[in-house]
C-alpha positions in Angstrom: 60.3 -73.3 5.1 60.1 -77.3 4.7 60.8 -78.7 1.9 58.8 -81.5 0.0 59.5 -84.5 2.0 59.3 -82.4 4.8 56.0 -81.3 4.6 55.0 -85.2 3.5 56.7 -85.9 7.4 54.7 -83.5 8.8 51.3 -84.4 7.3 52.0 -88.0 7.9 52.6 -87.4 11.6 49.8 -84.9 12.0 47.6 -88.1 11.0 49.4 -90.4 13.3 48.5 -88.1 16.0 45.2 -87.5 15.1 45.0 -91.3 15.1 46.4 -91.7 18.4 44.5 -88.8 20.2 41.1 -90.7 18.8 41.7 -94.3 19.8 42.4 -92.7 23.4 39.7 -90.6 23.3 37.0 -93.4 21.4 39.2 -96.6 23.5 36.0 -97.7 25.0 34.1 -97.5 21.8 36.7 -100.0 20.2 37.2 -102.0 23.2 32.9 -102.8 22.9 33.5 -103.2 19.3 36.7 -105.6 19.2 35.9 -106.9 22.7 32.1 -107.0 23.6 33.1 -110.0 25.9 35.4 -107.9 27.6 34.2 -105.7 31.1 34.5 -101.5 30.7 38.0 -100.9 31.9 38.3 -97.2 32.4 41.4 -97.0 34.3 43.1 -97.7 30.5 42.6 -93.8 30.1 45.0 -92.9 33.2 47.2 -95.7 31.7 47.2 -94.1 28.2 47.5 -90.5 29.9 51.4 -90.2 29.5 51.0 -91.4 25.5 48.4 -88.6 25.5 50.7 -85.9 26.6 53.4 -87.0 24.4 50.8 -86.7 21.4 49.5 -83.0 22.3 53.3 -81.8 22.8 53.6 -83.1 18.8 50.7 -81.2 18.0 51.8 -78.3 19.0 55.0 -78.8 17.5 53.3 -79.8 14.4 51.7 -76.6 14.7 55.2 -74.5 14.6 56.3 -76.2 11.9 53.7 -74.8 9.7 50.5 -76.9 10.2 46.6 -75.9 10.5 45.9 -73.9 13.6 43.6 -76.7 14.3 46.9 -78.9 15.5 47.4 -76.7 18.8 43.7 -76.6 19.6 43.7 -79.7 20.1 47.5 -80.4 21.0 46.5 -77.7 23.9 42.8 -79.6 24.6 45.1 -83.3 25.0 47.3 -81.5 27.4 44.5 -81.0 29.4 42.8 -84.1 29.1 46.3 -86.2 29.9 47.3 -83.9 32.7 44.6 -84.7 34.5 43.6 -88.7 33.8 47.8 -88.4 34.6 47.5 -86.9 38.0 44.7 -89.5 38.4 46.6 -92.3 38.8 47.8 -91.2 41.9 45.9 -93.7 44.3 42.1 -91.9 45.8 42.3 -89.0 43.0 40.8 -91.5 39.8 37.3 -89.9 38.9 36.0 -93.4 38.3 36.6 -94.8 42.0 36.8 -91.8 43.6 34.4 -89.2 41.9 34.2 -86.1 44.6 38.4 -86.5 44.8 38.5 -86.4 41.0 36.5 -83.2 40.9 38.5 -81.2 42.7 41.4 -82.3 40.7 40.1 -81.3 37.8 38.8 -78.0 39.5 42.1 -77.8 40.5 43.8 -78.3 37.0 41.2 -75.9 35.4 42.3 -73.1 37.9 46.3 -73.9 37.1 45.2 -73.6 33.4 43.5 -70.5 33.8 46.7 -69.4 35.8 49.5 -70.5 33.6 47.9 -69.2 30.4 46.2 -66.0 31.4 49.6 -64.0 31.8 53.3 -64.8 31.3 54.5 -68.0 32.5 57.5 -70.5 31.8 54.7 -73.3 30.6 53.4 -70.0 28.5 56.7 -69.3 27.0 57.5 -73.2 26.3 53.9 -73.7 24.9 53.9 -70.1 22.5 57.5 -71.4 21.5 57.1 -75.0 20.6 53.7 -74.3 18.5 54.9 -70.7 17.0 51.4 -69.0 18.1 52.2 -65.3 18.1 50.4 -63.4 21.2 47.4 -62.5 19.1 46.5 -66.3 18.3 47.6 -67.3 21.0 44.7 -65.2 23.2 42.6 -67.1 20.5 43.5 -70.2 21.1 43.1 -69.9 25.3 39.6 -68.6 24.4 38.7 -71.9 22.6 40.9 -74.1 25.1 39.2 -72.3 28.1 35.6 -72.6 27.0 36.3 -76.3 26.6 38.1 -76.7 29.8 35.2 -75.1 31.4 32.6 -77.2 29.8 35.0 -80.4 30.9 35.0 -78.8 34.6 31.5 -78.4 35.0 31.1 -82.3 33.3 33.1 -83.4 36.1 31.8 -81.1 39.3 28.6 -81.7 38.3 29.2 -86.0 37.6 31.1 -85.6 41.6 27.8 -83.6 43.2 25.6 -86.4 41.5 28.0 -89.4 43.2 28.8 -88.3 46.1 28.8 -90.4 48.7 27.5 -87.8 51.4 24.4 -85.1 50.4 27.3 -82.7 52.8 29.7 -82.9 50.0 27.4 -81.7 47.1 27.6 -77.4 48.3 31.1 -77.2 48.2 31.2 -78.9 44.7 29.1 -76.1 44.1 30.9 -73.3 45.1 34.4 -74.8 43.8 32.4 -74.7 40.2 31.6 -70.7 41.3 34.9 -70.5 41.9 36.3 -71.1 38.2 33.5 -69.3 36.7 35.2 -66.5 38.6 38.4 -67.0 37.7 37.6 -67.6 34.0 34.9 -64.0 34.0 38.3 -62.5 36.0 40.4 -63.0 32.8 38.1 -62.7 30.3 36.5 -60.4 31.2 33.2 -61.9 30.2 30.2 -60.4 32.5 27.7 -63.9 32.6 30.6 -65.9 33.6 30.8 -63.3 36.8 27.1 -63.9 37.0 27.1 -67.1 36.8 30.1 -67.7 39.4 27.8 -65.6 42.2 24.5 -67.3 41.5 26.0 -70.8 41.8 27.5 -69.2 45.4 24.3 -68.2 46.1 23.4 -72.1 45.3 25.8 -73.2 47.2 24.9 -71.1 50.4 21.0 -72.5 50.2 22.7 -75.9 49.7 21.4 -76.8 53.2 17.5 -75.8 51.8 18.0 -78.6 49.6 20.0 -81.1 51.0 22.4 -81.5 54.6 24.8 -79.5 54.3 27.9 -77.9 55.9 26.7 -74.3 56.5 23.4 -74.7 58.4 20.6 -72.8 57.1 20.7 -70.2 59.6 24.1 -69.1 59.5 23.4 -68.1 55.9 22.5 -64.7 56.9 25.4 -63.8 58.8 27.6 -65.1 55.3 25.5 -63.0 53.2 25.8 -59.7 55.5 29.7 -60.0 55.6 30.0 -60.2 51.5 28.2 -57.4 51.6 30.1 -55.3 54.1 33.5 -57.2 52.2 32.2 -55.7 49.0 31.1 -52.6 50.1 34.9 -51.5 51.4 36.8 -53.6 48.9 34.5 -51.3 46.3 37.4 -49.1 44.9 38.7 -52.8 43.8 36.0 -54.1 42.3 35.3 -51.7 40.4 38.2 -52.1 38.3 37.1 -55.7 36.7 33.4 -54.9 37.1 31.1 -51.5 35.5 29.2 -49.8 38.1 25.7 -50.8 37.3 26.4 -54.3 37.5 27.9 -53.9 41.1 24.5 -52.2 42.0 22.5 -55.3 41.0 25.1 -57.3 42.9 24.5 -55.2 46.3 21.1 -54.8 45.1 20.6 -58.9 45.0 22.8 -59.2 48.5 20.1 -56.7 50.1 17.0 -59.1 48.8 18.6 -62.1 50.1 19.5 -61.1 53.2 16.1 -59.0 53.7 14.6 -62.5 53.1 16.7 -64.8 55.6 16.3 -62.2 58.1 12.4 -62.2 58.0 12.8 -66.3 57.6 14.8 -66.2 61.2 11.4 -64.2 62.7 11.7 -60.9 62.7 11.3 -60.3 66.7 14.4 -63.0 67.1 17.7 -61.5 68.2 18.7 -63.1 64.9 16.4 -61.4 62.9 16.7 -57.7 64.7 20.9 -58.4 64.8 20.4 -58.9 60.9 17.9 -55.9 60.2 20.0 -53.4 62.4 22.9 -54.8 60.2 21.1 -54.4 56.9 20.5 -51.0 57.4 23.6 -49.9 58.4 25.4 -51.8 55.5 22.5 -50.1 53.2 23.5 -46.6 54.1 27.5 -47.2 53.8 27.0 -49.3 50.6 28.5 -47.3 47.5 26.8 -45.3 45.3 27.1 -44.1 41.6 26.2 -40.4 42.7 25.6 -38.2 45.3 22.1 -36.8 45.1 19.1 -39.2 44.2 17.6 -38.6 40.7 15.8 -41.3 39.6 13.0 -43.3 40.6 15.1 -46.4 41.7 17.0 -43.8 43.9 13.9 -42.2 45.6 12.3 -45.5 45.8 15.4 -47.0 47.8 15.6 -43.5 50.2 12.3 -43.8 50.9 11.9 -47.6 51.8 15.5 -46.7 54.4 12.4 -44.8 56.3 10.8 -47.8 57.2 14.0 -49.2 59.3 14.1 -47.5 62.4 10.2 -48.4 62.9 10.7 -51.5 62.0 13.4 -51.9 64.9 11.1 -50.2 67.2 7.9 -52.4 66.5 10.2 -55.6 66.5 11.9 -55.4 69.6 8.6 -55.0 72.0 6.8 -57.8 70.1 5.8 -61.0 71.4 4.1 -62.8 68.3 6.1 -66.1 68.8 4.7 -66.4 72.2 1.5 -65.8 70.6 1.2 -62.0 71.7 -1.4 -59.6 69.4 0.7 -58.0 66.7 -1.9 -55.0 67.8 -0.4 -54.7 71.7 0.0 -51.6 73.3 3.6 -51.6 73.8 5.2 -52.1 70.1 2.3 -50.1 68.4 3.5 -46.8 70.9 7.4 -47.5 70.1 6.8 -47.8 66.4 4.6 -44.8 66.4 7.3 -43.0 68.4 10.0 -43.5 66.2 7.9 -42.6 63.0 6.7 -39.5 64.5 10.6 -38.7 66.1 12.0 -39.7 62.5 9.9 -37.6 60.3 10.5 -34.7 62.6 14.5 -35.1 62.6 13.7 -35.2 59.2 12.3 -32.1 59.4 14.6 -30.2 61.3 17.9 -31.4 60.1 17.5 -32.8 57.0 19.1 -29.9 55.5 21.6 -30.0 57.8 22.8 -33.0 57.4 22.8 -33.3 54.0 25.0 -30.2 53.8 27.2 -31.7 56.3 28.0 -34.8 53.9 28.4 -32.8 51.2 30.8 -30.6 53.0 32.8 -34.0 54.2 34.2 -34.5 50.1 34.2 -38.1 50.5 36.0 -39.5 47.6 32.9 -42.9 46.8 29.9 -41.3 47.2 27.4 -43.9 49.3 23.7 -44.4 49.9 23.7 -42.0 52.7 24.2 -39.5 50.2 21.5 -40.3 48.3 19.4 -40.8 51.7 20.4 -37.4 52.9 19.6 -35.5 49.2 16.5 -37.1 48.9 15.0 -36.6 53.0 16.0 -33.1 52.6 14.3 -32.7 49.4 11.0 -34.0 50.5 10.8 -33.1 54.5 7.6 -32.0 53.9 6.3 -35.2 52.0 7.9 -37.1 54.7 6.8 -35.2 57.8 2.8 -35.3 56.4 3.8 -39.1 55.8 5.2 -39.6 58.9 2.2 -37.6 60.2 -0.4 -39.7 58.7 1.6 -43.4 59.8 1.8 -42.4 63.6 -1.9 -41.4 63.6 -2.7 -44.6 61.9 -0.9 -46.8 64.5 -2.0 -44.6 67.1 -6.4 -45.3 66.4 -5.4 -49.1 65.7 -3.8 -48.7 69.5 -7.1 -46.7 70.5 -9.6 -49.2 68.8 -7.8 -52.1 69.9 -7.6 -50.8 73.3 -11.0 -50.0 73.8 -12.0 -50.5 77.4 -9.0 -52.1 78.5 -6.8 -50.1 81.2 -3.3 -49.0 79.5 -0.1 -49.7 81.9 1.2 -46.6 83.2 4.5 -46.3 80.6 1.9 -46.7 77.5 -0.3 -44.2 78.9 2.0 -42.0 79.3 3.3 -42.6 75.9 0.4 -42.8 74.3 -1.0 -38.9 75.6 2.3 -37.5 74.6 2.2 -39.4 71.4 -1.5 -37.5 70.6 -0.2 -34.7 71.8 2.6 -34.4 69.7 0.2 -35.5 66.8 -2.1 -32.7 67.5 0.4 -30.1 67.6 2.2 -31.4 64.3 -0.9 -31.5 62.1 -1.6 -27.6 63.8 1.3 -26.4 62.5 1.0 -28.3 59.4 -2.4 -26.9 58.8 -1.2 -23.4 59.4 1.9 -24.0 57.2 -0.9 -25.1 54.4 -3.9 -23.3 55.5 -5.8 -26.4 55.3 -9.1 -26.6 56.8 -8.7 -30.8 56.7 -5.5 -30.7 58.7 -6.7 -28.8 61.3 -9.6 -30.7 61.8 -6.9 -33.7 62.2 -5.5 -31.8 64.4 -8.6 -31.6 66.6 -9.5 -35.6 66.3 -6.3 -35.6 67.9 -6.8 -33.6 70.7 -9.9 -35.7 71.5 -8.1 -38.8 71.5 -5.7 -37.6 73.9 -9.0 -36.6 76.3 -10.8 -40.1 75.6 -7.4 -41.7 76.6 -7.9 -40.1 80.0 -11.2 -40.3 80.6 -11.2 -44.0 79.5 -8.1 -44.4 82.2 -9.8 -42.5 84.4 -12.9 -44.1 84.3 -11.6 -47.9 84.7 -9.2 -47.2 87.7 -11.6 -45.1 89.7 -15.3 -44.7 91.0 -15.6 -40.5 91.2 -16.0 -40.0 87.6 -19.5 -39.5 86.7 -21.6 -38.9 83.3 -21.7 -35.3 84.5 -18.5 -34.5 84.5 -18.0 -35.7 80.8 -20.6 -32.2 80.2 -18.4 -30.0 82.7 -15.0 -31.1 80.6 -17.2 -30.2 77.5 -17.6 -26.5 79.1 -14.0 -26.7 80.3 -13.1 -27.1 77.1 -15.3 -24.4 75.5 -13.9 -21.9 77.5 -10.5 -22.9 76.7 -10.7 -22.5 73.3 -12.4 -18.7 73.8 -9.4 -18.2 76.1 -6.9 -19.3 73.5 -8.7 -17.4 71.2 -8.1 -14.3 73.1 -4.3 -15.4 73.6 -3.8 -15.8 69.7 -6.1 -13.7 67.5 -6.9 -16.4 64.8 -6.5 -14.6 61.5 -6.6 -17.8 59.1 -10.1 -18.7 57.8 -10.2 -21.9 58.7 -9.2 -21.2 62.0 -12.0 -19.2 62.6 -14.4 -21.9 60.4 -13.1 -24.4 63.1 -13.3 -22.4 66.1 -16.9 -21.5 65.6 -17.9 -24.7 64.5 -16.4 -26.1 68.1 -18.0 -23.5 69.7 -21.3 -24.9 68.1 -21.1 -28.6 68.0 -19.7 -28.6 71.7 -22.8 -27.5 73.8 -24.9 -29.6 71.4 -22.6 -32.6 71.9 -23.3 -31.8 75.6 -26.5 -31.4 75.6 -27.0 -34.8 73.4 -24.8 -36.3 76.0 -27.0 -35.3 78.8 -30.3 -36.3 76.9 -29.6 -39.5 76.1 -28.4 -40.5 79.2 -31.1 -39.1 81.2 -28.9 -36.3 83.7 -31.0 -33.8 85.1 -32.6 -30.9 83.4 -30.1 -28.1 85.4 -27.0 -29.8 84.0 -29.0 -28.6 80.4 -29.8 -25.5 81.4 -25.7 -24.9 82.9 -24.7 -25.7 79.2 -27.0 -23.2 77.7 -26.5 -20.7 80.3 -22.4 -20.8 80.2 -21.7 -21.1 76.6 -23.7 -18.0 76.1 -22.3 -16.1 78.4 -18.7 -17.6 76.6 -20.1 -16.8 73.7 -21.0 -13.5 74.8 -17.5 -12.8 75.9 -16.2 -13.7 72.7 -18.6 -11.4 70.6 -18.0 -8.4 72.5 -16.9 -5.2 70.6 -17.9 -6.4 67.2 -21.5 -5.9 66.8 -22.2 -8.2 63.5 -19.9 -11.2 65.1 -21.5 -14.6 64.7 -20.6 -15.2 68.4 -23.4 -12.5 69.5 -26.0 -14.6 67.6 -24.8 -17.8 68.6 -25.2 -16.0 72.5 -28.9 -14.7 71.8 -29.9 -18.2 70.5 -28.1 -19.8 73.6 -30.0 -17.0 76.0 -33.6 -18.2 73.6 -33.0 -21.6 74.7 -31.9 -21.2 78.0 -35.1 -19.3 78.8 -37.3 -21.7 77.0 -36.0 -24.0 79.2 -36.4 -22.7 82.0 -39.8 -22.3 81.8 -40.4 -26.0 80.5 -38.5 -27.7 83.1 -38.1 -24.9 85.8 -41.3 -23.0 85.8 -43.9 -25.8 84.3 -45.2 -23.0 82.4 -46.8 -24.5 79.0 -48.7 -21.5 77.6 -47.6 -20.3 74.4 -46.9 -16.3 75.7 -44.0 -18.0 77.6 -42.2 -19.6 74.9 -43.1 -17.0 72.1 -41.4 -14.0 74.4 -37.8 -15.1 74.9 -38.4 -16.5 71.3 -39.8 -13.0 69.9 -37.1 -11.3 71.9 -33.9 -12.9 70.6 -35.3 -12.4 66.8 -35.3 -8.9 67.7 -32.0 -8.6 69.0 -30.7 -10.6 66.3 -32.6 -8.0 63.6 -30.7 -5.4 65.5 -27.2 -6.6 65.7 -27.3 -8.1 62.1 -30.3 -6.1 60.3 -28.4 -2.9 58.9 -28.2 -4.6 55.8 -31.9 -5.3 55.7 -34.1 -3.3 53.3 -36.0 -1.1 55.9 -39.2 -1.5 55.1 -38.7 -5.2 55.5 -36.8 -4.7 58.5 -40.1 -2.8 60.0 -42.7 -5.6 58.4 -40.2 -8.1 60.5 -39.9 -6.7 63.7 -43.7 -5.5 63.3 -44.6 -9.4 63.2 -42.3 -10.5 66.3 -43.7 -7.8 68.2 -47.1 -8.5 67.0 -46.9 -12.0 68.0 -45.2 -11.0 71.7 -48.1 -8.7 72.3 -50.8 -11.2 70.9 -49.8 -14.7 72.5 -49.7 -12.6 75.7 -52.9 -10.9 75.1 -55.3 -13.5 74.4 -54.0 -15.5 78.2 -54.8 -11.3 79.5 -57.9 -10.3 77.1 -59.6 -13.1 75.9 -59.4 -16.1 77.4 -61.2 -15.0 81.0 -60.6 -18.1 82.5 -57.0 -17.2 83.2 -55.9 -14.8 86.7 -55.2 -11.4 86.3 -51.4 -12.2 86.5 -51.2 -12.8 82.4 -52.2 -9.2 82.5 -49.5 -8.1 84.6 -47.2 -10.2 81.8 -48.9 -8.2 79.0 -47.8 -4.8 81.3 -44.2 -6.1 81.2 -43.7 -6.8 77.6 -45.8 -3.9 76.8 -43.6 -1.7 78.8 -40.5 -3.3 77.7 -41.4 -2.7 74.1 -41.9 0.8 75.2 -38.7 1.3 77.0 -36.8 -0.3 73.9 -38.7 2.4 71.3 -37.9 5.3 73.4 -33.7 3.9 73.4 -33.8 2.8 69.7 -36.1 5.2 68.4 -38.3 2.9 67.1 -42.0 3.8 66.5 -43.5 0.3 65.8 -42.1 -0.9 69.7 -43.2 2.5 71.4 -46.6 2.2 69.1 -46.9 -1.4 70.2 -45.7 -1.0 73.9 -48.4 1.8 74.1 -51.3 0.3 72.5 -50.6 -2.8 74.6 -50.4 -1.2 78.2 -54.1 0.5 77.1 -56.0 -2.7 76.6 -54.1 -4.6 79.3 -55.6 -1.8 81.7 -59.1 -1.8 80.0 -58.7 -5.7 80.9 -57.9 -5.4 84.5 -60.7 -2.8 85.0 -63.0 -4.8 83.2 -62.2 -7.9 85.0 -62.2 -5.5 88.7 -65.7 -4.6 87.5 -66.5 -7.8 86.7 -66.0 -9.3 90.4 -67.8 -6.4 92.2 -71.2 -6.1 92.6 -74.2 -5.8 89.9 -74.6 -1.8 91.3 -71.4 -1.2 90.6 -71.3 -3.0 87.4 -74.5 -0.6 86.3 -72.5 2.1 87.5 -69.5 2.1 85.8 -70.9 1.2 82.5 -72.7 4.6 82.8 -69.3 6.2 83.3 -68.1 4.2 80.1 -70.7 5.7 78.2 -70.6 9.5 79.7 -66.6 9.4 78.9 -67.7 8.0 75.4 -70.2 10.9 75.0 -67.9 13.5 76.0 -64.6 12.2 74.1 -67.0 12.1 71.0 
């Protein structure tokens, strides 16, 4: 304890030193106020910078020997402050003269500061003894003195980036102030000073965006890339003065950045397929907070990793700075390729693999962890994805090359490409049972056939419009032989099957109308696909292909007698047409009410035997060879009765063959002489008497 006078000693030199530390720091306020004549003269505060230091060491002494706590903030701050207008006077290191030299002096001092105060030292001993500061206030007091110290760095970086003499000189400034904002969130602990140290390096890297720098623009990428990989191995180390989440944002923020100057280098560059190839790779190895991806963020990430290999793909064949179509051939196939290949991988070994990492017990879990949990997870998802992607870029191929003759490598790509497509969305519709899918599936399959016939078409001469009809009854019979290979038991398969089976001979026989072939090619389509149909029906006696094969056989006779025959009464139409109703009321009647059944087939019949019988009875005009029709349907409706026991046919048949020969004799009678006319109408009438 001091005594009286003591403590009057100690207050009187407390204000002697306040005193002193104010005229140095307020010198140029006094010399303006005592001496306005006088010129600035700041080199007096490199002069006064020893009397300074004196003056903060009695603060702090003041401080031991019982005085305010204030005495060693600021004894500490005028240590600062004179060590470095001190060092200054060393000729080309004087912030006034030589501002970018001063700056990293003071940087300098700040970093000693931060160094000789943040754990034991001599200076920290001498300091903590000559001011009596136990450790508790004295981590108080280095708080206050280091936020001020900082404030003065960033005063004096900032005054050096402003006069420098050379725009190259401002981005290092910049990262030296990173640098003790580092330091400082190093000791502290604090998280913004962290945050602020890495955005001012970020700063400093895009210096050269700004103004001429050092480190070109360009090379910014390959700096960014290697803290990444740095901070992805040195993790375990980092993670013991940062929290994890924060370090995610900090990968997180590397990732955007570089993403960004590798798309800003063109992404068909070597620079820019060197940094994506890169990017991915470090995105996989990059750390993790867990193993298996259960949020969105995680999923999200996983799922965007998908778009890297096609990105590579597409890239690398690309000519777009040359001015090549972003559309061509060649990059469309490869990024197709490698969506199709990737999703399939996925497929197949996803589950693999990520059993595989888990088995490996890796101490830091990384992003391929969370890549491998969430592909497994979703192979499905991504296979349909992948699915729907490639047969996106494969029509924008198809469209774009419309007419245009592929290159032998893309055609070949390009049909094994659809054909891969068609056989993944088949299996995916039977997986599903999906009646869209499969029809997806088909599109596909016609692409690949367009592809050729396009290629075929615009290398050679041979191909004709006639052959596109013969591929379509290639093709029918293909699908009834694959339908006999692989009984299709799904409904959809069958929905599909018949509904090829259908649209193909009319798509065939559109074709061949509208561009004029001959009749026969018609009447080939009709003919085959009935007898395929036929084929495909046999055995089942209510199968839709049986009907589809007596409408066929209908039309294929109509036909015939239009284009073939030149027949244009209406007997030779309504037969085939009558006779395929009746076959159809036979193979799919027996559900029919009977009666109905009988008024139905009593109509056809009625209308076979009538159109026939007015060319035979009525109309004279006509040869006898309509009768001899009338005979034949009259005795095919006989001979069909007396097989299917039907009354109404052998009624019909019979009642039909006994005009038809009253006709003939009529019209015999007719042509002879009138004595023979007179004589067989008296035998008309005898018979008449007698049968009545």
């Amino acid at each position: 304890e001091l005594s009286e006078i003591g403590r009057r000693y100690r207050d009187s030199a407390t204000v002697l030193c306040f005193f002193l530390t104010g005229l140095y720091a307020f010198q140029g306020v006094f010399q303006l106020i005592l001496f306005p004549e006088q010129p600035p003269n700041a080199i007096a505060y490199h002069g006064g910078a020893p009397v300074l230091l004196v003056v903060s060491l009695a603060l702090l002494r003041l401080r031991g020997l019982g005085g305010n706590d204030w005495l060693s903030f600021y004894g500490a701050t005028g240590l600062v402050a004179g060590s470095y207008f001190a060092l200054g006077l060393i000729p080309g290191l004087s912030p006034f003269d030589h501002p970018v030299a001063g700056a990293w002096l003071g940087l300098g001092l700040s970093h000693a500061f931060v160094i000789a105060t943040g754990g034991p030292s001599p200076l920290r001993t001498f300091l903590q003894w000559i001011s009596g500061l136990d450790s508790a206030s004295w981590h108080d007091q280095r708080r206050a003195v280091g936020a001020l110290t900082l404030i003065a760095t960033c005063v004096v970086m900032l005054l050096g980036a402003w006069r420098a003499p050379q725009p190259q000189l401002v981005a290092p400034l910049i990262f030296g102030l990173a640098t003790i904002f580092a330091h400082h969130g190093a000791v502290t602990g604090y998280g913004w000073q962290r945050t602020v140290a890495f955005l001012l390096t970020l700063a400093a890297l895009h210096g050269d965006f700004v103004l001429p720098s050092y480190l070109d623009k360009d090379s910014v990428l390959w700096i960014l890339l290697a803290a990444w990989g740095c901070a992805a191995v040195a993790y375990d180390g980092l993670r013991r003065i940062e929290s994890e989440p924060r370090l995610a944002n900090l990968f997180m923020t590397l990732a955007i950045f570089s993403g960004c100057h590798a798309l800003r280098l063109h992404p068909e560059s070597w620079e820019g397929l060197l940094g994506a190839s890169l990017f991915l790779g470090l995105s996989l190895v990059t750390p993790s907070e867990r193993r298996l991806a259960t949020t969105v963020r995680d999923g999200l990430g996983a799922g965007l990793l998908l778009l890297g290999l096609p990105w590579l793909a597409y890239f690398t064949h690309t000519d777009l700075r040359a001015g090549g179509s972003p559309l061509a051939a060649e990059p469309m196939l490869w990024a197709a390729g490698a969506i199709i290949g990737q999703g399939y991988l996925t497929l197949r070994f996803g589950v693999l693999a990520a059993d595989r990492l888990v088995a490996m017990r890796l101490d830091q879990p990384r992003v391929i962890h969370l890549v491998a949990d969430f592909w497994s997870n979703h192979r499905w998802p991504i296979w349909l994805g992948s699915l729907i992607a490639g047969t996106f870029a494969m029509a924008v191929v198809g469209v774009n090359h419309r007419g245009v003759v592929y290159e032998p490598m893309a055609l070949g790509a390009s049909l094994a490409l659809w054909a891969t497509l068609a056989v993944g969305w088949y299996q995916l519709s039977r997986t599903r049972e999906s009646l869209l899918l499969l029809l997806v599936a088909e599109a596909c399959g016609l692409a690949l056939l367009l592809t050729v016939r396009q290629q075929i078409q615009l290398t050679t001469s041979w191909w004709s419009l006639e052959y596109d009809v013969w591929a379509s009854l290639a093709v029918t019979a293909l699908l009834a032989g694959l339908r006999e290979l692989d009984d299709l038991g799904a409904k959809h398969e069958r929905r599909v099957l018949l509904a090829n089976l259908l649209v193909l001979p009319l798509a065939a026989i559109g074709w061949a109308i509208k561009n004029d072939l001959p009749s026969d090619v018609t009447i080939v389509v009709l003919g085959v696909n009935s007898v395929i149909l036929l084929f495909m029906g046999r055995g089942q006696k209510k199968s839709p292909y049986n009907a589809l094969a007596v409408l066929g056989f209908v039309a294929f006779a109509v036909l015939i007698v239009y284009s073939k025959l030149e027949l244009r009464s209406l007997q030779a139409y309504v037969i085939p047409a009558g006779g395929g109703v009746l076959v159809l009321l036979r193979l799919f009647g027996g559900d029919m009410d009977l009666e109905a059944r009988r008024k139905v087939e009593s109509v056809v019949l009625l209308s076979m035997i009538g159109s026939s019988a007015y060319y035979a009875l009525i109309d004279l005009r006509h040869p006898i060879g309509f009768n001899l029709t009338l005979l034949g349907v009259c005795f095919a409706a006989m001979l069909a009765g007396s097989l299917l026991r039907a009354r109404v046919y052998l009624g019909g048949g019979a009642a039909g063959i006994l005009l038809c020969l009253a006709s003939i004799a009529f019209k015999v009678v007719l042509g002879m002489g009138k004595a023979v006319q007179v004589s067989a109408l008296g035998l008309l009438l005898l018979v008449g008497g007698v049968l009545l």
